[in-house]
TIDREN-708460 format. One record per atom (N, C-alpha, C): y, z, x negated. Coordinates in steps of 0.1 Angstrom, whole numbers, plus 5000, padded with zeros to 4 digits. Layout:
REM TIDREN-708460
YZX;...
***
This chain:
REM TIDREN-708460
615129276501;615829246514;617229186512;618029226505;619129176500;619329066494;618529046481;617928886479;617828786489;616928836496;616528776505;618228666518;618628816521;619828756532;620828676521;620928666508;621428656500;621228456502;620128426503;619328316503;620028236515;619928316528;619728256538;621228276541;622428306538;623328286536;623828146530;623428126519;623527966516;623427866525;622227906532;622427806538;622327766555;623427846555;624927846564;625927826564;627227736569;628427746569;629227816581;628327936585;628627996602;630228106596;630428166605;631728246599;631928346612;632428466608;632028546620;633528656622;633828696629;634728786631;634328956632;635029056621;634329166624;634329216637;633529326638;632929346650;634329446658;634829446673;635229516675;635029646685;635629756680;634929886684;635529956694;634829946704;635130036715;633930146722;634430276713;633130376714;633530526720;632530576722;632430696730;632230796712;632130956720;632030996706;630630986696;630431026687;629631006680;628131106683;627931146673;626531236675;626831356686;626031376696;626231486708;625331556707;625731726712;625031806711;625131876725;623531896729;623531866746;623632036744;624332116753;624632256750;623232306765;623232226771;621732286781;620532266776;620132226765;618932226760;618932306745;619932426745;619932536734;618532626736;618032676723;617832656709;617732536703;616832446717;615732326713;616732216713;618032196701;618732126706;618531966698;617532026692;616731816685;615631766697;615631836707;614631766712;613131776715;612331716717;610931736719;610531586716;609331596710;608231446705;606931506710;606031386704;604731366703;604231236696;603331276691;602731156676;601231186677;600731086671;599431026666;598131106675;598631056685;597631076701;596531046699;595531136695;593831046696;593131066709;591731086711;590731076723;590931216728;591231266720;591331416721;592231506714;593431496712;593931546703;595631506703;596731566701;598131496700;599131586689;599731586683;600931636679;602031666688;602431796687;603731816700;604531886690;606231846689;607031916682;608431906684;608632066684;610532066688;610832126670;612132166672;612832256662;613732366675;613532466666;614432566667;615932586663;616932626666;618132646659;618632846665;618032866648;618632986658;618933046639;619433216641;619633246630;619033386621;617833376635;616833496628;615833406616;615433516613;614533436600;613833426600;613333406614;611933336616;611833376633;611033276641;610733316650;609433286655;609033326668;607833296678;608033236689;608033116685;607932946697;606332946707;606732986717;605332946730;605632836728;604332726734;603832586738;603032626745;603132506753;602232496766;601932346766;601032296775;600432176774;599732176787;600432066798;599732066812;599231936815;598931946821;598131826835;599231726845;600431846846;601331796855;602631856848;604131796857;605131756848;605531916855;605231916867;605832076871;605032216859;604332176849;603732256844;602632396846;602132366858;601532406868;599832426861;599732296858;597932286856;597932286838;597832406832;598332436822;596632376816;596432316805;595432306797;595532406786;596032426779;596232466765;597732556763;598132656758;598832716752;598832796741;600232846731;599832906723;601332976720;601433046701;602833066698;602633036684;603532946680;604032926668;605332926663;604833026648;606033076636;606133016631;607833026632;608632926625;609532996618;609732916602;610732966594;611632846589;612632886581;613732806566;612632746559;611432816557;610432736548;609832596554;609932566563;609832476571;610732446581;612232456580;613332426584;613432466600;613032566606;612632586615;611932466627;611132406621;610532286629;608932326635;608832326646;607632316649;606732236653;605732216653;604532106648;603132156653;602332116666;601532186666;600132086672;599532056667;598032016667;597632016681;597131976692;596832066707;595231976701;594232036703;592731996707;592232006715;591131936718;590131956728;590831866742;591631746740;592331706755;591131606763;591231546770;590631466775;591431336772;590531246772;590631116769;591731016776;592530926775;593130836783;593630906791;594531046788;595331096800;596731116797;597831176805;598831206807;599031326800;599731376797;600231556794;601631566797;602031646797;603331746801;603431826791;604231876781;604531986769;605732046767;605832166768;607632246764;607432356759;608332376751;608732516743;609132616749;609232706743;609832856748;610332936740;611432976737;611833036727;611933236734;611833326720;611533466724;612233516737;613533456740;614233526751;614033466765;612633326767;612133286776;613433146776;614233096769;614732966769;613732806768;613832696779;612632636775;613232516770;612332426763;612932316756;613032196771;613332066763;612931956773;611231956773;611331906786;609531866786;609531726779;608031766775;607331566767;606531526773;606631416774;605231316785;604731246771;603431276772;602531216757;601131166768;600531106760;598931026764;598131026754;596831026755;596131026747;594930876746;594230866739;594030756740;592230726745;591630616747;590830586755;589930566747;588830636746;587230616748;586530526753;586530566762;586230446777;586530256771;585930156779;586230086778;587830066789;588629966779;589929956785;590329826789;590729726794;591229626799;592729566791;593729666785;594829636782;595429776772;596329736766;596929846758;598329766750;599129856750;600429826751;601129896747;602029876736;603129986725;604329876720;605429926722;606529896716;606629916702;607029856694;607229846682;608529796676;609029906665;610329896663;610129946647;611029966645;611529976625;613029996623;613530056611;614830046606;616130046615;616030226614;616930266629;618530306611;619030246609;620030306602;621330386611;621530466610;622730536615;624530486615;624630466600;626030386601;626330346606;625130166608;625230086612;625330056631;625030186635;625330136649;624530256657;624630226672;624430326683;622330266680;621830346688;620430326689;620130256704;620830176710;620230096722;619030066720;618729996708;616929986711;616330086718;616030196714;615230296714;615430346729;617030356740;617230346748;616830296758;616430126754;616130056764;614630016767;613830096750;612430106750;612430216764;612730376761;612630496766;612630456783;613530346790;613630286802;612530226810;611530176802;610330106800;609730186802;608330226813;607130266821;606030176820;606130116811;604929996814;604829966797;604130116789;603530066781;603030206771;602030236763;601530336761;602030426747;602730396742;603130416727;603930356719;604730416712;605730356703;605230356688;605030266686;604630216670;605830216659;606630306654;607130286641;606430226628;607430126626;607230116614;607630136599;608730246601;609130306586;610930226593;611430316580;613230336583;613630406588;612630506591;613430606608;614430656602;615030706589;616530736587;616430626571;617930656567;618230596557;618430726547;618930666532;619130746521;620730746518;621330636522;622830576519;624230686518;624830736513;625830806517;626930716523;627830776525;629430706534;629930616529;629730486536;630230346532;629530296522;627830316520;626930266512;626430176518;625830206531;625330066534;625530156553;626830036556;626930086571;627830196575;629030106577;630730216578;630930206597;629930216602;630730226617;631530386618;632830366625;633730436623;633130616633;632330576641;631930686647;630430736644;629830666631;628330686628;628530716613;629430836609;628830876599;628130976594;627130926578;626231026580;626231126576;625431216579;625631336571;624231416563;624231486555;625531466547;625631316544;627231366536;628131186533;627931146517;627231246510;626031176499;624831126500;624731026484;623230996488;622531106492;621131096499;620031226501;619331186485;619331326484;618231366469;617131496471;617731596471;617131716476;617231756492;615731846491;615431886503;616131936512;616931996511;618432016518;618531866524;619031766517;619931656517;618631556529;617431556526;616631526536;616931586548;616831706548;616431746565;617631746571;618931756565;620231746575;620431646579;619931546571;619631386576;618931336589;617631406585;616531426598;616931466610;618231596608;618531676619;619331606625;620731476621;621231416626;620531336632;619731246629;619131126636;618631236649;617931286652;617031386662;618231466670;619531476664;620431476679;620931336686;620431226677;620731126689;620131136700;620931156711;620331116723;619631016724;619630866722;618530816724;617330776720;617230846702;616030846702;615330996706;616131086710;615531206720;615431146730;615431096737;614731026754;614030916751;613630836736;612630766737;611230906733;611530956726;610631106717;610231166729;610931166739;610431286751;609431206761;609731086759;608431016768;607530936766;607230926755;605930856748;605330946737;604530906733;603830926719;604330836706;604630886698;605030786686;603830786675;603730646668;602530646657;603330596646;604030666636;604630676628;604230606610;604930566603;604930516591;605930536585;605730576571;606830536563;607330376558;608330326557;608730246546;609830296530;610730236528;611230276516;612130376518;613230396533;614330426531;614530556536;612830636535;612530766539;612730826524;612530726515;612830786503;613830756495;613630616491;615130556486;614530386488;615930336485;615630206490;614530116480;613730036484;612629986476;612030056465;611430166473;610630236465;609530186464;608930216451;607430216447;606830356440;605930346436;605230486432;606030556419;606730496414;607030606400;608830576399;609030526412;611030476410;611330426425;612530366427;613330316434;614230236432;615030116437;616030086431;617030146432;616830226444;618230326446;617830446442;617130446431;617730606425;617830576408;618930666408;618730636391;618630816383;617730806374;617530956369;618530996364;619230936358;620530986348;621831036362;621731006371;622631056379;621731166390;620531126396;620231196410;618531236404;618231296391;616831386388;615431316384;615131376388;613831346384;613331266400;612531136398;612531086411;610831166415;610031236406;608231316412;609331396425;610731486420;611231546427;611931506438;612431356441;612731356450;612231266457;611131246456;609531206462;609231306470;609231446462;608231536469;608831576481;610731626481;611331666486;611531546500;611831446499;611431396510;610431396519;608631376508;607931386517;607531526527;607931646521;608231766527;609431736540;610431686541;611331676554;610731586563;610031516561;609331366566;608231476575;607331526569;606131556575;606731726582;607931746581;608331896586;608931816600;609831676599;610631636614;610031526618;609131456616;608431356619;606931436628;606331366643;605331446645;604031336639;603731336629;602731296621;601631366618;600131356615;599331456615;599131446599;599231546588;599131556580;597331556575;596831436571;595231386572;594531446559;595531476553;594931506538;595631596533;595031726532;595731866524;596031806511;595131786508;595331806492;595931646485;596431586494;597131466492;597931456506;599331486504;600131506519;600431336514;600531286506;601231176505;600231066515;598931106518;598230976520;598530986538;598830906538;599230886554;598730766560;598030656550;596830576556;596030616568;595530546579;595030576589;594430486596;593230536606;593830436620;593330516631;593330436638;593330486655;592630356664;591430446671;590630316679;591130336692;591330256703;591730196711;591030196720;589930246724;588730236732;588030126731;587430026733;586529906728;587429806722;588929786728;589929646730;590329696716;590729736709;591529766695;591429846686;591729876674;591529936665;593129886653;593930026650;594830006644;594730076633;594829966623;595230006612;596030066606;596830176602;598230206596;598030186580;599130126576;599130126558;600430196552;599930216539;601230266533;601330146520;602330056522;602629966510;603630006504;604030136499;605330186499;605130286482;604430366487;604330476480;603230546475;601930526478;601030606471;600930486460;600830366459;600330326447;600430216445;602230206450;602430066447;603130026432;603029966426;603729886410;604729826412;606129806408;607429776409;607629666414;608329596423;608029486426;608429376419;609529386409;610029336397;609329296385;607829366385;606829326372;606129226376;605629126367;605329026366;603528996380;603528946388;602728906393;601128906385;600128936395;599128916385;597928996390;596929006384;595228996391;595929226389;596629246385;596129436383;597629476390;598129396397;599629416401;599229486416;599429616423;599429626431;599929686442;599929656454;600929686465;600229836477;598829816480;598229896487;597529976476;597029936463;596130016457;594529986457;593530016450;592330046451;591630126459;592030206456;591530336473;591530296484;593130236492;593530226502;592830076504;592830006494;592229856498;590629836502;589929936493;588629976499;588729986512;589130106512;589430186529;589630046544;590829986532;590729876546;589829776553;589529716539;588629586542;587129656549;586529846545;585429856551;585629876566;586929926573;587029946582;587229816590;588229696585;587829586593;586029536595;585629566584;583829526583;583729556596;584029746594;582729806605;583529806618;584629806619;585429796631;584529676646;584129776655;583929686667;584629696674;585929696679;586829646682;587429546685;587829496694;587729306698;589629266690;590329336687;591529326681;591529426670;591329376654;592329456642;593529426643;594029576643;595729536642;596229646628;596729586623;597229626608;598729606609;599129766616;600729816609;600829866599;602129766594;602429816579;603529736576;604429736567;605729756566;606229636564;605729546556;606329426543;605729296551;606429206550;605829076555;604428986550;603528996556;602328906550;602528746549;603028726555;602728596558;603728546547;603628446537;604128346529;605928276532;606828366524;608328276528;608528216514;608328066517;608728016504;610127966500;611027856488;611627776491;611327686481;611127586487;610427446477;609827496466;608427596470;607327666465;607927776454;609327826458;610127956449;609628096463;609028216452;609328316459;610628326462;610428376475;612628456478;612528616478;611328676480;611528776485;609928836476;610328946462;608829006456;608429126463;609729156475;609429326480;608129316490;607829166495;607129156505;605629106497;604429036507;603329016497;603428916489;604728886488;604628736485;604728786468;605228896466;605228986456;604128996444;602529016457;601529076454;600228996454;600528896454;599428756461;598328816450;597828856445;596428836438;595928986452;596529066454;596229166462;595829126478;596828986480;596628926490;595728856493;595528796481;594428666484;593428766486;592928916478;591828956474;591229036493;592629066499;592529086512;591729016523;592228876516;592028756530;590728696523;590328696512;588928686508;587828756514;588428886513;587428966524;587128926536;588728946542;588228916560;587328796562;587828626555;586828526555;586028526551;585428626544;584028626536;583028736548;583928796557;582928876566;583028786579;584228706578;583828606594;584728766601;585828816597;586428896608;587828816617;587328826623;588128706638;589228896642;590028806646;591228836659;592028986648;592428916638;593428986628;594829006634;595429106639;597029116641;597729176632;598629116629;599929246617;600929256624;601729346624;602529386622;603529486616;604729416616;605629396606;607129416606;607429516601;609029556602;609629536588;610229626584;611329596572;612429496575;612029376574;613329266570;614429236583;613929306594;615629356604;615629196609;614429096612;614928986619;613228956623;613428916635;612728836638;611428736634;610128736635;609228616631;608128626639;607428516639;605828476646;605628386636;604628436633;603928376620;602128326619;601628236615;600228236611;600128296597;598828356598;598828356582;597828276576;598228176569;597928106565;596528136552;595728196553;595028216544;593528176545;593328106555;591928056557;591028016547;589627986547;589227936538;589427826530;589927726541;590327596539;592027616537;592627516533;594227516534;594527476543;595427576552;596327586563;596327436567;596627436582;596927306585;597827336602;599027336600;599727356609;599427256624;599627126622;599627026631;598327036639;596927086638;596327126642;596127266642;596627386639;596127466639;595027526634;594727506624;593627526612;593627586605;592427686599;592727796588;593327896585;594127966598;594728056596;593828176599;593828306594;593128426593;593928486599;595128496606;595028586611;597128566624;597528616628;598928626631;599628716627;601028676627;601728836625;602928856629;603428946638;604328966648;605229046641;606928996632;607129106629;608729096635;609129246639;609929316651;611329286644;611929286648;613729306643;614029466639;615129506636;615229646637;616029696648;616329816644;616729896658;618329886654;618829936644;620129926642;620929806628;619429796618;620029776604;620129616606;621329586596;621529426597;620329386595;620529246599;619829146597;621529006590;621228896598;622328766592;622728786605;624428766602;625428706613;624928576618;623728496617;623828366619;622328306621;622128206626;620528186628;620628056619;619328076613;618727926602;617927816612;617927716606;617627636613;615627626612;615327656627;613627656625;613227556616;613727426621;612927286616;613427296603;614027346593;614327356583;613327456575;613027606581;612327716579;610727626584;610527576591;609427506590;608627386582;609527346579;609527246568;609227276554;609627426553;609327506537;608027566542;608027636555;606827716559;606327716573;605527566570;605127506587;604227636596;603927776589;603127846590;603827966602;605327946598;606328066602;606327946615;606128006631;605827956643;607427996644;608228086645;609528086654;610128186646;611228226642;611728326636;613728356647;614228436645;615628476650;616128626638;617028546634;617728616621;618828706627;619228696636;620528756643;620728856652;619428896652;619428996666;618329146663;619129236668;618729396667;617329356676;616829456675;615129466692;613829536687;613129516695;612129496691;611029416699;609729486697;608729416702;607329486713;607429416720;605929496731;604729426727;604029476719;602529456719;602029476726;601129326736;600429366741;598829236743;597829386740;596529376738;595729366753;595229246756;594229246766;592629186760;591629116767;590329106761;590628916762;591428866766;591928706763;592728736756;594028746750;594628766742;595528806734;596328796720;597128926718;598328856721;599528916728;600728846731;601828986722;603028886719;603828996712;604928926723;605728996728;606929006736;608229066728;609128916722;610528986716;611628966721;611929116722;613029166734;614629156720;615929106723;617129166719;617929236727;618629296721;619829366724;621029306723;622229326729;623429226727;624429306722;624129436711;625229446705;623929606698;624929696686;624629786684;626129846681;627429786681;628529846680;629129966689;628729906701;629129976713;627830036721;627930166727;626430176736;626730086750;625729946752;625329886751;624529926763;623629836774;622129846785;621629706784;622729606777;621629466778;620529416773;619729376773;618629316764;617829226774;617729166764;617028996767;615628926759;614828906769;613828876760;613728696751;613728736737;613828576732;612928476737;611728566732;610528426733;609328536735;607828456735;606728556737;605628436727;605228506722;603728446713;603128556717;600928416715;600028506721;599328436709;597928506709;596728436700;595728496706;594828306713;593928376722;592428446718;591628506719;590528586715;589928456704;589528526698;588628416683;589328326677;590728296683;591628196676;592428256671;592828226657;593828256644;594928226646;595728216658;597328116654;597928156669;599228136666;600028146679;600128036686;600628036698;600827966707;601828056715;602727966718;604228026726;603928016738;604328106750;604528176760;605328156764;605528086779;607028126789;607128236795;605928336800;606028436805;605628546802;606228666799;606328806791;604928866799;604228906788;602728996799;603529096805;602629116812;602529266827;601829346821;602129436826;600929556824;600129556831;598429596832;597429626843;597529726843;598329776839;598029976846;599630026852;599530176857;600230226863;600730326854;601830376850;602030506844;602430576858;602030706850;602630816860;604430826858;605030926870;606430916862;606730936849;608430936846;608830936836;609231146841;608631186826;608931316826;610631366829;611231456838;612831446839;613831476828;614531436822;615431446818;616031616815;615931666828;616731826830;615531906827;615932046822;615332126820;615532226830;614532346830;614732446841;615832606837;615832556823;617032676820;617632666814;619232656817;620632596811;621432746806;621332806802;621632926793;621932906782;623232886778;623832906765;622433026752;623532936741;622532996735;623333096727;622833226720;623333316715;624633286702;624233156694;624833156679;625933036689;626132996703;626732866705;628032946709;629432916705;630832936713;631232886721;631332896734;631432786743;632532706736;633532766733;635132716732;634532656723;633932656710;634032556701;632632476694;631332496691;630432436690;629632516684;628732436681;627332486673;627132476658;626132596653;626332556637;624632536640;624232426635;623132376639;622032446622;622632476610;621732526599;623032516588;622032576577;622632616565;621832546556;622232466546;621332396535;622232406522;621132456512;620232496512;620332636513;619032696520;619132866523;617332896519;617633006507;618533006499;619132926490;620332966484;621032836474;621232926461;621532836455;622032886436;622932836432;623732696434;625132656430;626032596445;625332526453;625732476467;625132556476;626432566488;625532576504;626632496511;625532466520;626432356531;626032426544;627032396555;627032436572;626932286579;625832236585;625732136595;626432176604;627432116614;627832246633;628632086635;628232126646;628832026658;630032116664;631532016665;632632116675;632732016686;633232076694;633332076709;634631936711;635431986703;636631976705;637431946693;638331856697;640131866682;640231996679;640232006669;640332196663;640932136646;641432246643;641932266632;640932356624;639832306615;638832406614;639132436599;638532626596;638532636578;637132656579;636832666566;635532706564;635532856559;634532926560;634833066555;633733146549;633433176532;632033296534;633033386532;631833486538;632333646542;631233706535;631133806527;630033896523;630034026535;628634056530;628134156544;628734226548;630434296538;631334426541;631834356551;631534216553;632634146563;634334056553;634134056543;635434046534;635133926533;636233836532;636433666530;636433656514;635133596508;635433586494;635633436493;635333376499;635933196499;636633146511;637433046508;637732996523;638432866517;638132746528;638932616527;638832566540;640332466536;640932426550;640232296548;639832256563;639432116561;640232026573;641332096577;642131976584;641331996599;641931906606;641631836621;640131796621;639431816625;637831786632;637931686645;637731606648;637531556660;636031636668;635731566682;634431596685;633231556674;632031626673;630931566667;630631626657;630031576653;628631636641;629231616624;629231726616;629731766606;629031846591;628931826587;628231856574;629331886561;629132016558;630632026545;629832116536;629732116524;629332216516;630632306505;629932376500;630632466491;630532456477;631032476467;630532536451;630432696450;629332756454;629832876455;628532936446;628632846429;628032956423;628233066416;629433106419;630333206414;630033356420;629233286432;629233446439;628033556431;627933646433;627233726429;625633696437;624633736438;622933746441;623633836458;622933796467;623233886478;623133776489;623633846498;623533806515;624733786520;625433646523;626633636529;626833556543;627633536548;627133436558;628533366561;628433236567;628833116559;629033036574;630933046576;631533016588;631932886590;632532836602;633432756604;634332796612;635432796614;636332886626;637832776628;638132786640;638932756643;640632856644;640332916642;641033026641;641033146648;639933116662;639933196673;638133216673;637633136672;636433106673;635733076661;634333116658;633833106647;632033096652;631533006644;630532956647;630032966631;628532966626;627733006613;626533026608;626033066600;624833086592;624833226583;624333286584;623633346570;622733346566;623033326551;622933236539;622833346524;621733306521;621433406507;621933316490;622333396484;622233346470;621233386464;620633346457;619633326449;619433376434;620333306430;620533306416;622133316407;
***
């Protein structure tokens, strides 16, 4: 990706002014939706079946979370309930399967914590059996934190008129402070790179008090992917380029440890026990669609730096079976294949620019698009995040060689979204220039955050791309660029003046408020929350996540169980907002301490075991 903008920098002489900043405070912690103060989701919604999941914050060591699952938003026409334990071994997240739903409906979902506190409600759907007429998901990618406020996700969550949000990988980054993305009120936490499982989930826990990807999570269903920066940046199966062993471990370890925080705060359905890594999938659509999900990331991809070639590969053997039988047997009037890396061909006067994408993996590629034209599989869609900009693409892989000017030989389109927060270019390339190298690439926009509304009818697939006019500042504008469609049996785009409609109705949008505003036991009003302790237990570090209220002059403090201060540090003035500080405290003795922040008056905390 960097290569890549590296490229398209050349060739521009645009020049830009840094951005300037006028912001509200940073990460917020809504004090009326205590314990449940990450929020509520819902993921990988089938005919019958959804994921629903909050987190707990509390400081027993384990608790009993009710769920309920209704018919209606007043929670009245209960279908399903239950109670799930939660522990530190699973970072107190809960995660719960519901079965047996009916097809193509609505639901209503909330928590309950032991003392009858309820979470926000979720509005989830499930998907259609039945023959359908239309189907419709937003799609987005690479939400980085530094880099800016989450308007995307905001102005999706505003939107009633469409069934599902499609991630496609980035949902957080790996970067520490001023690695990649210094906005002055977005920093992350923690402010090292993430390595260990600790370093994962406090990461997870920040992005999930954003408020607005909690009000996109509380009213749709999300169908989730990984890309690289769930683990480190341009990973492949046995490395990354951002990790190096001699500084940050063994990378099997911080593979595994990520994919443990991923599958503990993401509502993803875990498909394979005895392979948590395989997250390959899909999901039918009722007669109109059938989606593919891939993983070109991490189960079994080869470096992208090794030499091209017939054994080089991006998806794998397994997963590439898996796909081409499923397009075979797929009766479904639209394959749509999400997945992360760009398909479609960016050349420059026939030079790869970019090996992270397939242009990488061409013998994997060709061996793909061999298939589809060798079964005669019509009405191929991709989609495509990672590269944080804009494209409508053919893919050029027909049997015959491409032919733009008529529209000939393409296998398939590919719609890929901008991101939510992460750069893209200060600057737009010139089309007729980008078409000239790749008459295939139909319209591209290098400069703008967004995303995209997929949407699937039985004439054709149209992609609708929406920007945003800033991520510096929170932001309500957004503007739609352009719209590409590709009509039923036909391989190629054709541009749109007018953005599709939906043929259906949603029910409301679930409210916002919850029915019980009750402080929560571990919260000080005067001064804030300690949202967890990482790692618990510990052996040389512990860290306190806590949000303050307020300007405070805060120390940090462990106390052993007599109550006695055996450490303490000053950390200066706090502003409002979200905070992550750890300790060296492998000096202490094996035992039970617990592990403050105080303002001098007020003290907010964890306890926290040593280990070793």
């Amino acid at each position: 990706m960097k290569n890549l903008l590296l490229f398209f920098t050349f060739l521009s002489f645009f020049s830009f002014a840094n951005a300037q900043y006028d912001l509200p405070e940073r990460s917020y912690v809504n004090e009326a939706i205590a314990p449940f103060y990450h929020g509520v989701a819902s993921g990988d919604a089938t005919a019958d079946k959804v994921i629903i999941w909050t987190r707990i914050t509390t400081d027993a060591g384990s608790a009993n979370v009710k769920w309920r699952i209704a018919k209606d938003s007043l929670m009245q026409k209960i279908v399903d309930e239950g109670v799930f334990t939660t522990d530190a071994t699973r970072d107190f997240t809960v995660k719960v399967d519901v079965q047996d739903l009916e097809e193509n409906t609505w639901y209503f979902f909330e928590f309950e914590d032991e003392q009858g506190r309820l979470s926000q409600r979720g509005r989830t759907k499930t998907t259609p059996i039945s023959d359908i007429s239309n189907f419709r998901a937003a799609v987005v990618s690479c939400a980085s934190y530094p880099h800016g406020y989450f308007n995307v996700y905001d102005r999706i969550s505003e939107r009633n008129d469409i069934n599902a949000v499609i991630h496609l990988g980035d949902y957080i980054y790996e970067y520490g402070l001023n690695e990649y993305g210094n906005h002055p009120q977005r920093k992350p936490s923690p402010e090292n790179d993430i390595v260990t499982l600790s370093d994962y989930r406090t990461r997870y826990s920040q992005a999930h008090l954003d408020t607005m990807l909690q009000k996109l999570h509380q009213q749709y269903p999300f169908y989730n992917i990984w890309d690289d920066h769930e683990f480190a940046n341009n990973s492949w199966r046995d490395g990354a380029e951002n990790h190096n062993p001699a500084k940050q471990g063994d990378w099997a370890a911080r593979k595994s440890a990520a994919l443990q925080a991923y599958l503990e705060w993401v509502p993803i359905r875990e498909i394979d026990l005895d392979d948590k890594f395989k997250i390959y999938r899909s999901l039918k659509i009722g007669n109109l669609a059938e989606i593919f999900f891939l993983d070109t990331r991490i189960i079994d991809r080869d470096n992208e730096t090794s030499p091209d070639g017939p054994n080089k590969k991006l998806i794998g053997e397994v997963q590439m079976e898996w796909l081409q039988q499923g397009l075979k047997n797929s009766t479904a009037q639209w394959k749509v294949i999400a997945q992360q890396v760009m398909v479609a061909p960016m050349l420059a006067f026939g030079l790869t620019l970019n090996t992270d994408q397939w242009d990488g993996y061409t013998f994997e590629r060709k061996r793909l698009f061999d298939f589809i034209n060798n079964n005669n599989i019509k009405n191929i869609v991709v989609l495509t995040g990672d590269i944080h900009t804009f494209w409508a693409n053919d893919l050029p892989f027909g049997k015959e060689p491409y032919n733009a000017d008529h529209r000939e030989n393409s296998a398939g389109v590919e719609f890929v979204c901008s991101a939510v927060s992460s750069p893209g270019l200060p600057f737009s390339v010139s089309q007729a220039l980008l078409n000239a190298l790749n008459p295939h690439i139909r319209d591209s926009k290098l400069d703008r955050r967004g995303f995209l509304i997929l949407d699937l009818k039985n004439d054709r697939a149209q992609g609708d791309f929406y920007h945003i006019r800033t991520v510096n500042q929170v932001n309500n504008v957004v503007n739609r660029w352009v719209s590409y469609y590709a009509p039923d049996q036909v391989s190629t785009l054709f541009k749109n003046k007018e953005e599709e409609q939906a043929d259906f109705t949603n029910i409301d949008f679930v409210p916002r408020n919850i029915r019980d505003k009750s402080a929560t036991a571990i919260h000080d009003r005067d001064m804030g929350v300690a949202m967890g302790a990482y790692p618990n237990p510990f052996i040389a570090t512990v860290g306190l996540q806590y949000y303050v209220d307020k300007v405070s002059n805060i120390q940090l403090q462990i106390f052993d169980m007599s109550g006695r201060i055996v450490f303490e540090k000053d950390l200066g003035n706090r502003g409002r907002g979200l905070y992550y500080d750890t300790v060296e405290a492998g000096f202490l003795p094996i035992g039970q301490y617990r592990i403050n922040v105080t303002d001098g008056i007020h003290q907010i905390g964890r306890n926290v075991i040593k280990a070793q």
